[in-house]
Each structure stands twice: as structure tokens, then as C-alpha cells.
N, C-alpha and C positions, 0 to 999 in steps of 0.2 A: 547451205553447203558449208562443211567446215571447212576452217583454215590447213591447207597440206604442213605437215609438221614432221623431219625429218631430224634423228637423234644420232650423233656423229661419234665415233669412239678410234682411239688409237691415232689421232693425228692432232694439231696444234696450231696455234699461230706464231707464239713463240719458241727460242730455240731450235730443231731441228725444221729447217723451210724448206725440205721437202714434204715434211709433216703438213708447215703450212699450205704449201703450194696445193697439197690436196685437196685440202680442206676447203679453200676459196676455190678453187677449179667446181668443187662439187656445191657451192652457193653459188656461182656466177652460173653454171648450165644448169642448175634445176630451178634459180630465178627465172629464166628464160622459158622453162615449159613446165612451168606450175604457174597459179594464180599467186601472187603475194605469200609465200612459203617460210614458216620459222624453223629457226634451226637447235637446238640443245646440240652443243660439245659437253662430254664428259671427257672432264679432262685434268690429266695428271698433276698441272702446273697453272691450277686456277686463277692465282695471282697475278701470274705474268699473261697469262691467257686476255686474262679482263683487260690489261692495264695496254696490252693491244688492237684489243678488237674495238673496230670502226665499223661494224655492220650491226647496224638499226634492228635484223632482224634475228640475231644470234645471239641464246643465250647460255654462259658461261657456267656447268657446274660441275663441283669439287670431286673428284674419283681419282685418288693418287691409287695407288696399288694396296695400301691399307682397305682402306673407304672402299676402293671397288671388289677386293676380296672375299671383305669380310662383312661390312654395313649392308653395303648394294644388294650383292647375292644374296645374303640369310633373308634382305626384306624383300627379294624378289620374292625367293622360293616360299614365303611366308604367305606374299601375293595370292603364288600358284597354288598352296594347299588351304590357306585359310580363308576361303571365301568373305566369309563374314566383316573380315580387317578389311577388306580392301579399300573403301574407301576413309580409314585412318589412314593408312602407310602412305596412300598418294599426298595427304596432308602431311605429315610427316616427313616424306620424302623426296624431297626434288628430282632425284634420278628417277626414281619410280612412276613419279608423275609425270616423267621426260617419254618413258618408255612405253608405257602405258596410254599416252595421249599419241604417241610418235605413227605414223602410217608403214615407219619401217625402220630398222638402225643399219646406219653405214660403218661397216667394222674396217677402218684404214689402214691398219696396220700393215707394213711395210712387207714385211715377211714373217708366219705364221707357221704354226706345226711344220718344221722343219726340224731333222736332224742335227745334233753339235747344238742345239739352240735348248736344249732341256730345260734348262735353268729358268728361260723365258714361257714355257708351257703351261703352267699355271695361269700365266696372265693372259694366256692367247685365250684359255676356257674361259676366266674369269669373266673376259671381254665380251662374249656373245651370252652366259650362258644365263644374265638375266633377261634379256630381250626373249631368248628361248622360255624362261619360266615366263613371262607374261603374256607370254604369245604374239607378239610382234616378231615380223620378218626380219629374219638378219641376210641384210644384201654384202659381201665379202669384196669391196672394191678391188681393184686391178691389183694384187701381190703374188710375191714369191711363197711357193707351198713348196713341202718334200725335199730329197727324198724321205722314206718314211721305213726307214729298213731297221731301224732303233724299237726297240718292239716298244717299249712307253708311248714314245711319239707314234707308232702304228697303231696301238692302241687305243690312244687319244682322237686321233684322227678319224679313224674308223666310227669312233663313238659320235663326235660330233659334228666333223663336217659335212654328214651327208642331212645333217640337221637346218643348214641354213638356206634360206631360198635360191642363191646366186652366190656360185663362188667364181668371180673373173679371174681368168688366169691371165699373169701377167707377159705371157711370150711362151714360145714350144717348150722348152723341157720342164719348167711349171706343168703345162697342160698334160704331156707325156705322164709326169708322176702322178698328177689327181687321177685321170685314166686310167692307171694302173692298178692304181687305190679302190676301183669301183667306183667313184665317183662320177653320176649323171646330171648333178647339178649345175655344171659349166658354163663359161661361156668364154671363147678367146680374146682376149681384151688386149688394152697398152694399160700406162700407167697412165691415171688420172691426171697425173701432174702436166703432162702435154697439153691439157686440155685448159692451161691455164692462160687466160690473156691480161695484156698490158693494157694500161689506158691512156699513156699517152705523155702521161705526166711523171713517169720515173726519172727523164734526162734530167731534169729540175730536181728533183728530191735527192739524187742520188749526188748531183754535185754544188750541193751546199757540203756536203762530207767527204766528196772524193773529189780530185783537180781533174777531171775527161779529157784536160789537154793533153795528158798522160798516151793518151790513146790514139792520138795525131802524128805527123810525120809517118817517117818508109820505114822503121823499124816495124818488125812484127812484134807484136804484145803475145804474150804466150801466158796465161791462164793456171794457175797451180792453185787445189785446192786438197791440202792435207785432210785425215782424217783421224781422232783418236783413235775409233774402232780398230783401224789399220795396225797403228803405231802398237797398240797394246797385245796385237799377234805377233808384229814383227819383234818386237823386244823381249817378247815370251821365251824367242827360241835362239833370244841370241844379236839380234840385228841390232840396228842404233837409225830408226826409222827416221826422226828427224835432224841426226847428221846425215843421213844419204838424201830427205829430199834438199838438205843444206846443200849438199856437195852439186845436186844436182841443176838448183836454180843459179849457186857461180858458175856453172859448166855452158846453164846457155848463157848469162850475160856477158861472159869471157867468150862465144860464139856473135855477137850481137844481136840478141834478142832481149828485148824488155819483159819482166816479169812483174804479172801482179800475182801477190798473192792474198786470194782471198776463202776465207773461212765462210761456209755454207751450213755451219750450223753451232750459233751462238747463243749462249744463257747471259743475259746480261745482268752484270752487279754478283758474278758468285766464280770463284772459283771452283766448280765441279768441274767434272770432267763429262758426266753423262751429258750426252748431246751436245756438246761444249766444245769447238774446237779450238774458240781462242787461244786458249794457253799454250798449245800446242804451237799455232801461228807466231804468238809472241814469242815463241822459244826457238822456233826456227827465225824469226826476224833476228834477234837479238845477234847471231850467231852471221849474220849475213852482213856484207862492208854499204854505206848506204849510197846513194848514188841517184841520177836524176830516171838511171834504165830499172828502180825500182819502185814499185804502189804497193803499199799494205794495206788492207782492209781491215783498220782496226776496230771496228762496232758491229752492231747488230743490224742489219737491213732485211726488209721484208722479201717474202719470195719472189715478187713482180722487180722490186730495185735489185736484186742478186742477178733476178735473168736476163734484164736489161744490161748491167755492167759485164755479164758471162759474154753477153753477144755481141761487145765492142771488144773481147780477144778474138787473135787471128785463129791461134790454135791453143787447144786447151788439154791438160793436164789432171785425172780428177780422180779421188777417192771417195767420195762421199757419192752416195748412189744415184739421188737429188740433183747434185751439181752438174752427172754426168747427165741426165736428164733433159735438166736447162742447155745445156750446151748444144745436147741433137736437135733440140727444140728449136734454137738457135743456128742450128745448121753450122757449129764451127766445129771442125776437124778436131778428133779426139781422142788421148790413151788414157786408157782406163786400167788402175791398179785395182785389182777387188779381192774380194774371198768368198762369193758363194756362186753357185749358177747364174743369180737373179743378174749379172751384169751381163752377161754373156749373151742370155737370151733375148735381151731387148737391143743390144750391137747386131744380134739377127736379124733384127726388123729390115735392118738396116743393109743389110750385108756386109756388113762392120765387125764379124763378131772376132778377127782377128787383129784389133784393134784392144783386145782385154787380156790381160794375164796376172794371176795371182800372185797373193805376197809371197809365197814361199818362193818363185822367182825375183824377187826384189832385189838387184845388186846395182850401185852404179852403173858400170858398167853397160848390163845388159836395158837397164833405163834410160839410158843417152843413144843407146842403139835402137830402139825401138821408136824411139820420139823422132831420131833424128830419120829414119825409113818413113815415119808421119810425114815430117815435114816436107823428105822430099817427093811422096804419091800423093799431096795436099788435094789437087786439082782431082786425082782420082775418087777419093775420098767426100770431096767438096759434091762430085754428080753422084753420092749413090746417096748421098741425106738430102738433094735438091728432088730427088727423084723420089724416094721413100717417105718424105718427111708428111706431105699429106694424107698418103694412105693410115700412117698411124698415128695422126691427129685426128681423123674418122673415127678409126678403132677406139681411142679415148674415152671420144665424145660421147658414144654409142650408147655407154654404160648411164650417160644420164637418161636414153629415152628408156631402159631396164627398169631403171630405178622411177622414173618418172608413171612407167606403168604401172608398178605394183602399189606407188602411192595412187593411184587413178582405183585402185580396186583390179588389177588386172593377176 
């Protein structure tokens, strides 16, 4: 019997931990219902990938958006027309040999053929469409799709996602627009990231770098996690995103509430900006007076120590779509700034989904007002994620016995 062998694309260990959070969600439940299972990441940030990964059975290779464009695909589709190569290119090619030995690729990516997102649609084909020339299954984990009324993106769409075995939707209006689309390939899912557990040992890891005493006494801790993606809308049209979440974290500790704030999605040793929020965080701290009612999270922590410290705040604050994630996960009360459907539909789950409003609402103001109606229906809030929060950790999980089938031969 061979070894199950499962090829991971569009998620990470480093930088964005949402990325990671999927990625180990989907080694921790398919270790559990597979026999001894290897894993290939093709992954954009190989370096940093490697120089994090602590699983034995996960291995690390190089697809930046050059490499998977252009190397990957020409020697896939080489694969699929020149019989005869084929077993040069698997020698040759480590992806190839990823793909090609894999029982199925898990395509993570966050949110895919979607409109406003053009820019990014290249790399969404790019991402399945060697698994497709090799003929391995592409199973499309729990994301945000659609809408798809951009006739490029409709046409893309059309072209290829009725190509992959499983596309999980990640919540109703996802699933509405694939439906829409013709799409029968479905299945109604959560985000994988739920499906993510601790072991026990993050209180330890996380405070040799953080003080936890922090999070002691009767003040409430309130939770703020900026986002660039955000900041780079809001400034587009005009706003000054990290003076207003400036304004907004004195507003509660002038209120008395304690504020951490922590970045959920860090590149370490670079200032970029993609996937990067530190610098953002460092430039909102800089600007903030320092005080014992405030924590920075000034490093890189894994997704399990992120969700761990998310769920020692009372109530949380979040822009990064991840962090909002951890936090329902975590069961603490939550406003969520976003910019696409994808946040919205997963506050459904919830009964929450009036708990989300777009940047282009972004004003002081009306973000002191909405936090502070948080704070005070907490308790209400608190019984609809104690009540909901198991059904869509099921949902989650679900997608591993999917995926677990199709590598079974199903």
C-alpha cells in the first residue's frame, strides 16, 4: 500500500497565519485519518517556509509566482503532452514530482476568482492548473469565490472551476455565487482554520515574549489587530487608516480598557509590506503614549500562539480575516472591519453578520460607536458563538473526511 501523499498550494507557515493556521489544520485532521501521510507545500516563501516548519512529515518546495507561472506549468503541460518526458521532468522537477506522486492537491487560497481581484487571477489558474495537466485532483479548501459578473473573472471561472473535484464554499453568499455560476461541484464548508487545535503548550511559548500578566486584573483587554490590506484601501480614497485605528485605541484606553495590539500577519527580518503587518503595527505604536494599559506584539508567532493570546482578550477588534477567525474560534466577542463578502458570510454562521462593516464606513466616530454597542450586548453576542461555535467546527472538519476520501480512491 502506498504512502497517502497530499500537495498543499496557496497557504504557508510563515507570515500570513491564517495561511498557516490552514495549512497545519489540514496536517493535524488528515494525520488523524490517514495512515502516516506526507505532505509537499508549494510555496511562495520557501526560505521562510523551511526555516519554520517542525513537521517530520512536510516537505517544503520553491513556487514563488515566477517558478509556479512559468517553470511549474510549461513542465506540467510538457508532463500532459509529452508522454515520453515524463519520467525526466519528475527527475527534474520537484513540483512535478509533488503532483504527480500527490493522491490529490489542496488549493488554500484564501479567496479565489473573484471580482476587484483581477490582478490576482493569473495566479489563482496558475495554482490548480498544473495539478489539472497531471491529472491529480484539485480539492479547493473552504474559500471565498465570486461574484463573477467581470466577464474576465466569468470567464475564467467558468473555464476552470468546474475543473476541480471539490470546491468548499466558505459560507452562504460564496455558495449563492458558485450556484449561480453552474457550479455542481460544491460543498458548504467553514474555514479550515477552525479546525485548528492547540496543544497545550502555547501559555509557555507565548510568554517567554509576551508578560500574560497583562491579561490579569478587572480591566477588560480588547484585542486590535490592523491590517495593511485595509490601510491600503483606506488611504487610496483619502483616509489616514493608521491615525484613525491610532485615535481609536486612545479612545478606549481613555475609556478604561487595556489594549493589545497584535499583528496576525508577520514576515520576519523584511520590511515588505505583502503579508506584513508589522510596520504597520510599529507605526501605529509609535504614535500611541506608552502606558502599563498597553501590549504590542512586536514579533512573529505561530498560528496556534496567535490563537492562544487572541483568546486571553475579552473582546476583539480585527481586520485580518484570520484573526477574525481565531477570535470566533475563541469565542470572544467581535467587530470586524473588512472589504469583501468573505467576512460577512462567516459572522452568519454565527448570527453575527451585524457585527461586520466595510472600510468605506471607516470613521472614528462611527468605530467607537459600533465597538462601544459590542461592548455593551457582549453577553448577547457571547450565547450566539457558545451556541454556534460547535456546529461550525463540524463543518470545518468535515472537509478532512472529503479530502481523506478522495485520497482513499473514493
Amino acid at each position: 500500500m502506498t504512502t497517502p501523499h497530499v500537495t498543499i498550494i496557496g497557504s504557508a507557515l510563515s507570515g500570513n497565519k491564517g495561511a498557516a493556521a490552514m495549512l497545519e489544520s489540514a496536517i493535524q485532521t488528515l494525520g488523524e485519518r490517514l495512515e502516516e501521510p506526507r505532505f509537499t507545500l508549494l510555496s511562495m516563501y520557501p526560505d521562510e517556509d523551511r526555516e519554520q516548519n517542525h513537521y517530520d512529515n512536510l516537505e517544503v518546495v520553491a513556487a514563488n509566482p515566477k517558478q509556479l507561472g512559468v517553470s511549474i506549468n510549461s513542465l506540467a503541460l510538457a508532463y500532459r503532452l509529452l508522454p515520453f518526458l515524463r519520467p525526466l521532468l519528475r527527475r527534474k522537477s520537484k513540483a512535478v514530482a509533488a503532483l504527480t506522486s500527490s493522491d490529490v492537491l489542496l488549493d488554500q487560497g484564501g479567496i479565489t476568482f473573484t471580482d476587484g481581484r483581477e490582478k490576482f487571477l493569473l495566479y489563482n489558474i496558475a495554482s490548480i492548473l498544473p495539478a489539472l495537466n497531471t491529472g491529480t485532483p484539485v480539492f479547493k479548501c473552504a474559500q471565498a469565490v465570486g461574484p463573477f459578473t467581470n466577464p474576465i473573472n466569468r470567464w475564467a471561472s467558468k473555464a476552470f472551476l468546474p475543473k476541480v473535484r471539490t470546491l468548499v464554499t466558505r459560507g452562504r453568499i460564496t455558495h449563492e455565487f458558485a450556484e449561480g455560476l453552474g457550479l455542481r461541484n460544491l460543498y458548504a464548508g467553514a474555514d479550515y482554520a477552525f479546525s485548528l487545535e492547540m496543544d497545550g503548550t502555547e501559555a509557555e511559548q507565548v510568554g517567554t515574549h509576551v508578560d500574560l500578566s497583562f491579561f490579569e486584573g478587572e480591566e477588560d483587554v480588547v484585542g486590535v489587530c490592523p491590517s495593511v490590506v485595509l490601510q491600503k484601501k483606506v488611504d487610496a480614497r483619502g483616509g489616514d487608516y493608521a491615525g484613525q485605528i491610532t485615535s481609536f485605541i486612545e479612545r478606549l484606553r481613555s475609556g478604561g480598557k487595556k489594549v493589545a495590539l497584535i499583528p496576525h500577519s508577520v514576515r520576519t527580518g523584511t520590511a515588505k509590506t505583502h503579508n506584513n503587518d508589522l510596520p504597520l503595527c510599529q507605526d501605529i505604536h509609535s504614535r500611541l503614549r506608552l502606558g502599563d494599559d498597553l501590549l504590542f506584539v512586536d514579533r512573529e508567532l505561530s498560528s496556534q500562539q496567535l490563537r492562544y493570546l487572541i483568546g486571553r482578550c475579552d473582546l476583539f477588534v480585527a481586520s485580518r480575516f484570520h484573526a477574525m477567525v481565531s477570535s470566533l474560534a475563541m469565542a470572544v466577542p467581535t467587530l470586524v472591519i473588512g472589504w469583501s463578502h468573505k467576512y460577512r458570510e462567516v459572522l452568519e454562521m454565527f448570527e453575527l453578520e451585524e457585527w461586520a462593516f466595510g472600510h468605506d464606513k471607516l470613521a472614528p466616530e462611527y468605530l467607537i460607536a459600533r465597538f462601544t454597542e459590542l461592548d455593551e450586548r457582549r453577553e448577547e453576542v457571547q450565547g450566539k458563538l457558545d451556541t454556534h461555535l460547535p456546529d461550525v467546527k463540524r463543518t470545518s472538519v468535515a472537509q478532512a473526511d472529503l479530502i481523506a476520501d478522495i485520497v482513499r480512491g473514493g
